[in-house]
C-alpha positions as CSV (number, residue, x, y, z in Angstrom):
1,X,74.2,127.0,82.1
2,X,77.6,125.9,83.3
3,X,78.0,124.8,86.9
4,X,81.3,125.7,88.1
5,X,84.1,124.3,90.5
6,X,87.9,124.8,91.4
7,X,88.6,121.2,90.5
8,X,86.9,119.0,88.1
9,X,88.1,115.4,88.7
10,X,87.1,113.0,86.2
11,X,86.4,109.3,86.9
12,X,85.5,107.6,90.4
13,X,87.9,104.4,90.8
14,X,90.8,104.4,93.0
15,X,92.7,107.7,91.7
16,X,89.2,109.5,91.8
17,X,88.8,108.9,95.4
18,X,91.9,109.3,96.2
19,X,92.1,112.4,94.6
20,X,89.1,113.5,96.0
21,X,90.4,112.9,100.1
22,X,94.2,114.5,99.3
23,X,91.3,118.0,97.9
24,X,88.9,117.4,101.4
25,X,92.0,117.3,103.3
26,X,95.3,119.6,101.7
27,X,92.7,122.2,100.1
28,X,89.6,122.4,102.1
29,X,88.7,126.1,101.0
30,X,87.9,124.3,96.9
31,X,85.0,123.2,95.8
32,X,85.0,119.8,93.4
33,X,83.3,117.5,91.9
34,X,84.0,114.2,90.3
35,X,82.2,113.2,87.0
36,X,82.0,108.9,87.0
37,X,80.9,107.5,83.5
38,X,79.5,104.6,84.9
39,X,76.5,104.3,87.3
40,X,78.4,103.6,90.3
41,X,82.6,104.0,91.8
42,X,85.4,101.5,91.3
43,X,86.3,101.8,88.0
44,X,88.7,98.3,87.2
45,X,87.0,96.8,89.8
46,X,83.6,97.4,88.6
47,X,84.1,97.1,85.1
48,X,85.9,93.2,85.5
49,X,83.9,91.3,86.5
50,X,85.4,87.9,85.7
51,X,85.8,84.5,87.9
52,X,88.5,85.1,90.4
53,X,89.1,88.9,89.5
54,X,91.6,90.1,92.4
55,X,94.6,92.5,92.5
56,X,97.7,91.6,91.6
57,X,99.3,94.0,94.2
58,X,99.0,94.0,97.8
59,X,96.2,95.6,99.2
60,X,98.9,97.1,101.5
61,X,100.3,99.6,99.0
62,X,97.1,99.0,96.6
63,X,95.1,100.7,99.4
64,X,95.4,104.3,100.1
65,X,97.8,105.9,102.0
66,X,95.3,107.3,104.4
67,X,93.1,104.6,105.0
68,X,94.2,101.2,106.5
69,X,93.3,97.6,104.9
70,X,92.1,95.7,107.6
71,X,91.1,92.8,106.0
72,X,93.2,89.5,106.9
73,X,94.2,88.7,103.0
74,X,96.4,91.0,101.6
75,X,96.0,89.7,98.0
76,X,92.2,90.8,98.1
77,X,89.8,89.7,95.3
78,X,87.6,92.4,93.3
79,X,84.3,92.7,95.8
80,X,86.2,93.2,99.0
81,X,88.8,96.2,96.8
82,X,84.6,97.1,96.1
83,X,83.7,97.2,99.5
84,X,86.6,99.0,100.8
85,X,86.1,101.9,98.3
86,X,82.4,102.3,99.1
87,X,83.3,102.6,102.5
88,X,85.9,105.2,101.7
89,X,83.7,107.7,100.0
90,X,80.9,106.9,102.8
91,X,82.9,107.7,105.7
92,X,85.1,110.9,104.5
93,X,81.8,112.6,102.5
94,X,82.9,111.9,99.0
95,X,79.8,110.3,97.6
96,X,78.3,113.6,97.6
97,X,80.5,115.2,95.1
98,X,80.4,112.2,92.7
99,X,77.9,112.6,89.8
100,X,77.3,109.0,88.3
101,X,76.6,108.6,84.7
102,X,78.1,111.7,83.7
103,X,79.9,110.8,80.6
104,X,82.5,113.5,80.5
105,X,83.0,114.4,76.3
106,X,85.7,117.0,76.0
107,X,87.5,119.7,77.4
108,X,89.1,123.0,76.0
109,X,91.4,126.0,78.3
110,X,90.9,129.5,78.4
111,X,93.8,131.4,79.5
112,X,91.8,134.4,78.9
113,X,89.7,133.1,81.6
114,X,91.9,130.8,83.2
115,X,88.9,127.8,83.2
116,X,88.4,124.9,81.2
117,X,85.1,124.1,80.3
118,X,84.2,120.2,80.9
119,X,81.4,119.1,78.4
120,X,79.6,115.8,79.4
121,X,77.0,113.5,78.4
122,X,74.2,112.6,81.2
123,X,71.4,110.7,80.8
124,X,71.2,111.6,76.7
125,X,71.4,115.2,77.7
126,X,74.4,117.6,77.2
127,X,75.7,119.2,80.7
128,X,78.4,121.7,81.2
129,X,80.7,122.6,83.4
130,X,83.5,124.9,84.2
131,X,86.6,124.7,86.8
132,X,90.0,126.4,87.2
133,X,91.9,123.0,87.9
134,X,91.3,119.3,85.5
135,X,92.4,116.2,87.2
136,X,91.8,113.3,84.9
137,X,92.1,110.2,87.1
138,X,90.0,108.0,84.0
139,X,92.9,105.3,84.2
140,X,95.0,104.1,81.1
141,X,92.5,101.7,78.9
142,X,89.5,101.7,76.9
143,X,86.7,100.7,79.0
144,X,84.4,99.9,75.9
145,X,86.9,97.8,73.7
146,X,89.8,95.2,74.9
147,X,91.9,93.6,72.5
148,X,91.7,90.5,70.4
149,X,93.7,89.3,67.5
150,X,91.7,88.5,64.3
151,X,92.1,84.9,64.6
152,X,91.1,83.1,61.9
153,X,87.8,80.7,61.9
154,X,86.4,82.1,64.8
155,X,83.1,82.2,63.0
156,X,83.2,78.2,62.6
157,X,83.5,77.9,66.5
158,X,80.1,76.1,68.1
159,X,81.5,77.3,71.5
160,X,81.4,81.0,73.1
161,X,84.2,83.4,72.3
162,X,84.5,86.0,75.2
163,X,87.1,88.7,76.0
164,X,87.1,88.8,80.1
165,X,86.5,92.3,80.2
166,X,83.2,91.9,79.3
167,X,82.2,88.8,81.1
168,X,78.9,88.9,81.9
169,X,76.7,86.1,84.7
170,X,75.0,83.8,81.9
171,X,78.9,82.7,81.1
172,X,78.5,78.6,81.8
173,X,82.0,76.8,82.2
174,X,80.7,74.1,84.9
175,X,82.1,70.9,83.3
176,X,82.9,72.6,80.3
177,X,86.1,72.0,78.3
178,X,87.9,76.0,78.6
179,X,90.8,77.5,77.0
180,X,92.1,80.8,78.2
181,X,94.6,82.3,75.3
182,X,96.8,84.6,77.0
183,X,99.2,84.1,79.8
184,X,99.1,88.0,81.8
185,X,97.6,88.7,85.2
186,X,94.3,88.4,83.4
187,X,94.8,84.8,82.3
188,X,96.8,83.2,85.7
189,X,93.7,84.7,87.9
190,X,91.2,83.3,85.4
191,X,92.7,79.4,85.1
192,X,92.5,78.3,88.9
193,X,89.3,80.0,89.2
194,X,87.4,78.0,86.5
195,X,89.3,75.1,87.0
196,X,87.1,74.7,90.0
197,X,84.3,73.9,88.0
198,X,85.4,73.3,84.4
199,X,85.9,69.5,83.1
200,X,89.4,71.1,82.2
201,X,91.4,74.2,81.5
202,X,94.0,75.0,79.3
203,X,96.2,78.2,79.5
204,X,97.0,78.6,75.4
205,X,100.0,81.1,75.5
206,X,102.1,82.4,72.7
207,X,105.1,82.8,75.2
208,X,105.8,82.4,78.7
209,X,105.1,85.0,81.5
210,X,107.1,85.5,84.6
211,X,105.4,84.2,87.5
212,X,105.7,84.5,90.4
213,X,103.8,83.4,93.8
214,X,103.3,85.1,96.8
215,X,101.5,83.9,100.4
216,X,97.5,85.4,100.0
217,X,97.9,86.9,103.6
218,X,100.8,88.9,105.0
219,X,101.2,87.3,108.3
220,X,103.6,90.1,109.5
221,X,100.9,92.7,109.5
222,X,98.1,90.1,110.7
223,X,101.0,89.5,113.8
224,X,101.3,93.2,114.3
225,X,97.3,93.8,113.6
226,X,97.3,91.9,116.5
227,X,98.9,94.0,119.2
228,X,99.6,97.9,117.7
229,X,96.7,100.3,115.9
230,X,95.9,99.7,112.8
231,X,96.7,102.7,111.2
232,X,100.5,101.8,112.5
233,X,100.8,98.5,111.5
234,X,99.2,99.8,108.3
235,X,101.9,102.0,107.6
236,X,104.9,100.2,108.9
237,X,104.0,97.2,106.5
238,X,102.9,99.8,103.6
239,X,106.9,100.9,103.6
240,X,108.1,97.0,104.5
241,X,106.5,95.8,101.1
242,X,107.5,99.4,99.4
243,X,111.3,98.6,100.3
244,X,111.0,95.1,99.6
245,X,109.4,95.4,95.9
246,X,111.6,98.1,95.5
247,X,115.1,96.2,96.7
248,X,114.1,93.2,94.4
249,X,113.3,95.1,91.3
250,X,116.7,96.5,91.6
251,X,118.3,92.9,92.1
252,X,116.2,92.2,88.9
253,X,117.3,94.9,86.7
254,X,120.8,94.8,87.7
255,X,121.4,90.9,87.9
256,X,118.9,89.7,85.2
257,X,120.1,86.7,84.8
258,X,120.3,85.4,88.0
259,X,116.8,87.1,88.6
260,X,115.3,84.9,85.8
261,X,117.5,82.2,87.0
262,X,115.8,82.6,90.3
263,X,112.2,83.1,89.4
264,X,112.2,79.9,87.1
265,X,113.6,77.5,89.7
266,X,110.5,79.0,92.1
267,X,108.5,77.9,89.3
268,X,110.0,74.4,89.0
269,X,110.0,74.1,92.4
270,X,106.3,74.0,92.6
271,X,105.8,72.0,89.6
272,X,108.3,69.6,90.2
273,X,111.6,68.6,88.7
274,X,109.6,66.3,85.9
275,X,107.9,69.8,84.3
276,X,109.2,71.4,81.4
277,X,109.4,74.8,83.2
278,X,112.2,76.0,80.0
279,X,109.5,75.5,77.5
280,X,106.0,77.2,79.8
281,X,107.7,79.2,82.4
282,X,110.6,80.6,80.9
283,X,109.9,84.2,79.1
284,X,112.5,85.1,76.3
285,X,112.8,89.0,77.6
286,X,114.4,90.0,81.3
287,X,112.5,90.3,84.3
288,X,110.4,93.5,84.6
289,X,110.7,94.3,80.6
290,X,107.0,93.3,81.3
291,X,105.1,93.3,84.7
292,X,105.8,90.2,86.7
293,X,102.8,88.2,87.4
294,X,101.6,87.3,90.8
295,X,99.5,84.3,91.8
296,X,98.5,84.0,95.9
297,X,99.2,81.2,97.3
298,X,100.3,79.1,94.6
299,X,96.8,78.2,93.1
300,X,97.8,78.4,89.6
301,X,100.7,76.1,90.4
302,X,98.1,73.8,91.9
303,X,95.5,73.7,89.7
304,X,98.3,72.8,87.0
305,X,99.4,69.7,89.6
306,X,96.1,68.3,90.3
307,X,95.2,68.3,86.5
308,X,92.6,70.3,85.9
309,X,94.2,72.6,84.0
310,X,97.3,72.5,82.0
311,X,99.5,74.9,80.0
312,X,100.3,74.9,76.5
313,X,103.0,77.0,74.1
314,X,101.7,77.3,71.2
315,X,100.0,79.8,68.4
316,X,97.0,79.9,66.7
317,X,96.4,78.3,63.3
318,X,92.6,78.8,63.0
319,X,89.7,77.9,65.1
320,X,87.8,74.7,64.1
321,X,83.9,74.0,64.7
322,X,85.4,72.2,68.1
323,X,88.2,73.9,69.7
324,X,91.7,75.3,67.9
325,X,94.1,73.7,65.6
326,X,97.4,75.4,66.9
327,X,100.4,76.1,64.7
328,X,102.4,73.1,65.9
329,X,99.6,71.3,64.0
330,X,98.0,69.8,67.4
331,X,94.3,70.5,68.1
332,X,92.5,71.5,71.3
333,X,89.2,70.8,71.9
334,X,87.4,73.6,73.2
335,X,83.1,74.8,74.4
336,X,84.4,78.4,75.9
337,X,87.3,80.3,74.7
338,X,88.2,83.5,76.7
339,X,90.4,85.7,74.7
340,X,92.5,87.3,77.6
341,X,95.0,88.8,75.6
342,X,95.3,92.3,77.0
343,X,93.7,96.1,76.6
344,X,94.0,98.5,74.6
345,X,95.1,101.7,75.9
346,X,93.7,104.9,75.9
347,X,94.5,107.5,77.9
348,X,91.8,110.7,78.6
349,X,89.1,108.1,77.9
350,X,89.7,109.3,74.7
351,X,88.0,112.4,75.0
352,X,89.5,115.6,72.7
353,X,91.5,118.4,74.7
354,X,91.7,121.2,73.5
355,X,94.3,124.9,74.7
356,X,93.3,128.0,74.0
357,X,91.4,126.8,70.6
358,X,94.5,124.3,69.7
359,X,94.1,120.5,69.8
360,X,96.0,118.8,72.2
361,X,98.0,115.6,70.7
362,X,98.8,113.7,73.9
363,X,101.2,111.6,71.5
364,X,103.6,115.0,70.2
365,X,103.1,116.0,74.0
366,X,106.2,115.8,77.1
367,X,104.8,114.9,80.3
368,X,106.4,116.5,83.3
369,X,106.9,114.3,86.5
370,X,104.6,111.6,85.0
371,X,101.1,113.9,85.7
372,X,100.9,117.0,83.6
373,X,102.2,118.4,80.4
374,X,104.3,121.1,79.0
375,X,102.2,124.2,77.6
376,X,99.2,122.6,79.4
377,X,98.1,125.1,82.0
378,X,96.3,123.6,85.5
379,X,95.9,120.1,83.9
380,X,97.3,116.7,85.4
381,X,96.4,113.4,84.8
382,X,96.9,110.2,87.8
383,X,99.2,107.2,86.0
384,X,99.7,104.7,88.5
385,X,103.7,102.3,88.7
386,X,104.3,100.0,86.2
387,X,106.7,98.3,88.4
388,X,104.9,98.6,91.6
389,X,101.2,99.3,93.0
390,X,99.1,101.6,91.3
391,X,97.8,104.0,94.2
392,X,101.5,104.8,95.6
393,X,102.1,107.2,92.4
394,X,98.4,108.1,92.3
395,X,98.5,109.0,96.0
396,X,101.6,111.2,95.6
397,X,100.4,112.7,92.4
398,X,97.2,113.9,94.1
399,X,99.4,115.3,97.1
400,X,101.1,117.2,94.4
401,X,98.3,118.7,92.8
402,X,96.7,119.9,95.8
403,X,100.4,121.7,96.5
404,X,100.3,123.0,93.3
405,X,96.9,124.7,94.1
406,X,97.7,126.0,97.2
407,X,100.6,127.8,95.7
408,X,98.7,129.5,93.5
409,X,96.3,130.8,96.1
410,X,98.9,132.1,97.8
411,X,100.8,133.9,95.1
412,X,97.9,135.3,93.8
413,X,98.1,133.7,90.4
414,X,94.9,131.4,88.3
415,X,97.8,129.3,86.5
416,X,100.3,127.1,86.3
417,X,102.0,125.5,83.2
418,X,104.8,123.2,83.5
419,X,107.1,124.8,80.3
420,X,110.7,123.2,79.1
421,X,113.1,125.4,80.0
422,X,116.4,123.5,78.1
423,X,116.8,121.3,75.1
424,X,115.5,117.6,76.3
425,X,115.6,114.5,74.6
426,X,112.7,112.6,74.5
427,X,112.6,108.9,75.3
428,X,109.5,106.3,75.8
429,X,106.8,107.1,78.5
430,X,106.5,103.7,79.1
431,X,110.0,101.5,79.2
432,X,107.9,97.9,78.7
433,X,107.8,95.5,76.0
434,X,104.5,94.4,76.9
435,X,102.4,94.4,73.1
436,X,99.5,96.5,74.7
437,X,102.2,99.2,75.4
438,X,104.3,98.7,71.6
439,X,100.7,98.5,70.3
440,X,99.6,102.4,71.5
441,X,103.6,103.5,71.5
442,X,102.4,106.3,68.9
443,X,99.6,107.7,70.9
444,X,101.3,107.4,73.8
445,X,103.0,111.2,75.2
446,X,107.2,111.4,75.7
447,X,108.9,111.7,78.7
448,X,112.1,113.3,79.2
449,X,115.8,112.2,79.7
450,X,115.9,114.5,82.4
451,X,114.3,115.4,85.7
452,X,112.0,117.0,86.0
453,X,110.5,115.7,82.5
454,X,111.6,112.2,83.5
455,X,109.1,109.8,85.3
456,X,110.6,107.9,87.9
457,X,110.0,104.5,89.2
458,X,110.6,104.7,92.3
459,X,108.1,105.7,95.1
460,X,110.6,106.5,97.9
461,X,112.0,109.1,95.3
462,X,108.8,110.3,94.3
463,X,108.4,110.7,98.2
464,X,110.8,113.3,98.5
465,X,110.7,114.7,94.9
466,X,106.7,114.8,95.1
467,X,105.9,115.1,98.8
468,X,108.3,117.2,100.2
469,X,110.7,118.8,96.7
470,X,110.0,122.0,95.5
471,X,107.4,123.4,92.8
472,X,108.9,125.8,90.5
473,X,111.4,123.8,88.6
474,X,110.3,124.6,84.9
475,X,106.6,125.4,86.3
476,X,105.6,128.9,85.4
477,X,102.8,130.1,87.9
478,X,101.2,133.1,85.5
479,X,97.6,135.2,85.1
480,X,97.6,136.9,88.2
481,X,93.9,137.1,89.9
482,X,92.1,139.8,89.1
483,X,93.7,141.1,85.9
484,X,92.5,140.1,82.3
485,X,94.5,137.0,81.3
486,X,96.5,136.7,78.4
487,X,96.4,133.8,76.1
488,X,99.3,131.6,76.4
């Protein structure tokens, strides 16, 4: 038998939670529940479990809105983003509507009804359950595959091969001769950690990256820590590094050159005027075609100084019994590779959808303010900032839902379906180069060239827009409670 709830909120990382607190606190009168594949919360942070694994955002506008990070670094590594969520769903009561290991398989709508019914997977045994709202906060990749290229000779190599997403303990790079292929957040967190240990490191990379690097504490809000609560200083640095990343992005998207001009000098700067920054550190795309990578304090910079590791632009001919042979015909001597060349996406964890017996093609589909989808009744998905942190559209996206709910109590009504009301083109949901994203660009959904089908980019928009903007534009609120629904 089918338990039900009002919401169903599927996966428990940082978008379940938050998800969870905007329900506790915007709609106390709904019952929910949030269905976790895995046997415990965190999601990214659980699932990587590499040397080094940290965020690449500060924990300022990485953390949520509602609780303060009180930690003194603000660029935080994985077990303290861990500990901070754990004490999250401890102190406000979530971690009794989380159900772990409940594998959530599919979904289908009723408008008859007005409920979807949530199949799942728990513990080898099928489990069903029903709910008038789905929030899918299950993130953008696929948790069970990353991507490698099919390099050739990999099956000569006498070293380990291993993608960092599934790093596991028995991994042994003390004094070991390690190159990381790949040059993303992934890669410039994984080289200064292992050169700690490693004989020597080498950072393989097709092209360059921007990077960029950023003090690991922020001693404003330490300073202000210091002297005000810490739920003020939280939120007056919170909109400080808001308007900040927002005002340089700008700069960078409207003076590109001088941007890249800018961020390479930073880069020579650290490395010296001797260090062929225009060969490693000089991408052939614009600032923020691709996300901007950021390395605290320097230490990849440092690492690359003191010798221990060293960076090398290249590709891949074939691997040998003892390392690579690159394209340039040079070789590199290798005992671990780690293949941190990016994820694959997949959005729903992959799981079929399906309205009023129809399939649901998230690729033919037009999202509507970056969280649901036209013809999709009471749906909505949380898809973080490319160009900023994560939880600031996740955060307002959960605000939004829990608006969306309330409005249909009060009108009386079981659903709400964002519809297209005039012609709109579509353009890409995601406006990145990056080859995970031109790698899934067909299963990937639309967005519009127009509000309020287009997805903004900016969170002190999505403020006003999200937060405090109206509900009805091209939302159709529909079924009233208590009559017999009629399919869509």
């Amino acid at each position: 038998m089918a338990e039900h709830f009002d919401v169903v909120i599927v996966g428990a990382g940082i978008s379940g939670v938050g998800a969870a607190w905007h329900l506790q606190k915007n709609s106390p009168d709904r019952s929910y529940v949030v269905l976790e594949g895995r046997e415990r919360l965190g999601g990214t942070w659980d699932l990587f479990r590499y040397p080094g694994i940290r965020s690449d955002s500060d924990m300022f506008t990485l953390g949520f809105s509602f609780r303060p990070w009180t930690e003194s670094k603000a660029i935080a590594d994985g077990p303290s983003i861990l500990n901070y969520l754990d004490e999250a769903v401890k102190d406000y009561g979530i971690d009794e509507h989380i159900r772990y290991s409940t594998r959530v398989t599919g979904a289908s709508w009723s408008s008859a009804d007005a409920l979807w019914t949530v199949t799942a997977e728990r513990g080898g045994e099928a489990v069903t359950f029903t709910c008038a709202f789905l929030f899918l906060c299950t993130g953008y990749y696929n948790y069970a595959r990353g991507y490698t290229p099919d390099f050739a000779g990999v099956a000569d190599f006498k070293g380990r091969v291993v993608h960092p997403q599934f790093w596991t303990e028995d991994i042994d790079y003390k004094d070991k001769r390690v190159v990381v292929i790949g040059s993303g957040a992934t890669a410039v967190t994984l080289v200064p950690e292992l050169a700690k240990q490693a004989a020597h490191v080498t950072m393989l990379q097709r092209s360059p990256t921007y990077i960029v690097s950023r003090p690991s504490q922020d001693a404003v809000a330490n300073w202000m820590r210091s002297w005000m609560p810490a739920k003020t200083a939280y939120g007056i640095t919170r909109w400080k590094n808001v308007l900040l990343q927002q005002f340089f992005y700008g700069l960078a998207r409207k003076n590109p050159d001088k941007a890249k001009e800018r961020i390479v000098q930073m880069v020579q700067d650290e490395l010296g005027p001797d260090y062929d920054v225009g060969t490693h550190f000089t991408p052939r795309y614009n600032p923020w075609d691709q996300r901007v990578c950021l390395v605290p304090d320097a230490d990849l910079f440092a690492s690359i100084k003191s010798g221990k590791a060293e960076v090398v632009t290249d590709t891949i001919d074939h691997f040998t019994a003892d390392g690579l042979k690159l394209g340039s015909g040079k070789e590199i001597a290798a005992d671990l590779v780690v293949t941190a060349t990016g994820l694959e996406i997949q959005l729903f964890s992959g799981m079929p959808i399906s309205v009023d017996g129809k399939a649901f093609d998230p690729g033919k589909a037009m999202t509507y303010k970056g969280m649901m989808f036209a013809d999709v009744p009471n749906f909505a998905i949380s898809f973080g900032y490319t160009n900023a942190s994560w939880t600031l559209k996740s955060d307002l996206t959960a605000n939004y839902v829990t608006r969306l709910l309330n409005a249909m109590k009060k009108r009386g009504m079981r659903q709400v379906t964002p519809r297209i009301a005039a012609p709109v083109e579509e353009v890409p949901f995601l406006d990145f180069t990056s080859g995970y994203v031109q790698r899934a660009n067909a299963k990937l959904p639309r967005q519009g060239s127009r509000k309020p089908w287009r997805l903004n980019q900016n969170y002190a928009r999505d403020v006003m827009a999200l937060k405090f903007g109206g509900i009805d534009q091209e939302m159709e609120f529909s079924n009233p409670v208590g009559k017999v629904g009629k399919a869509a």
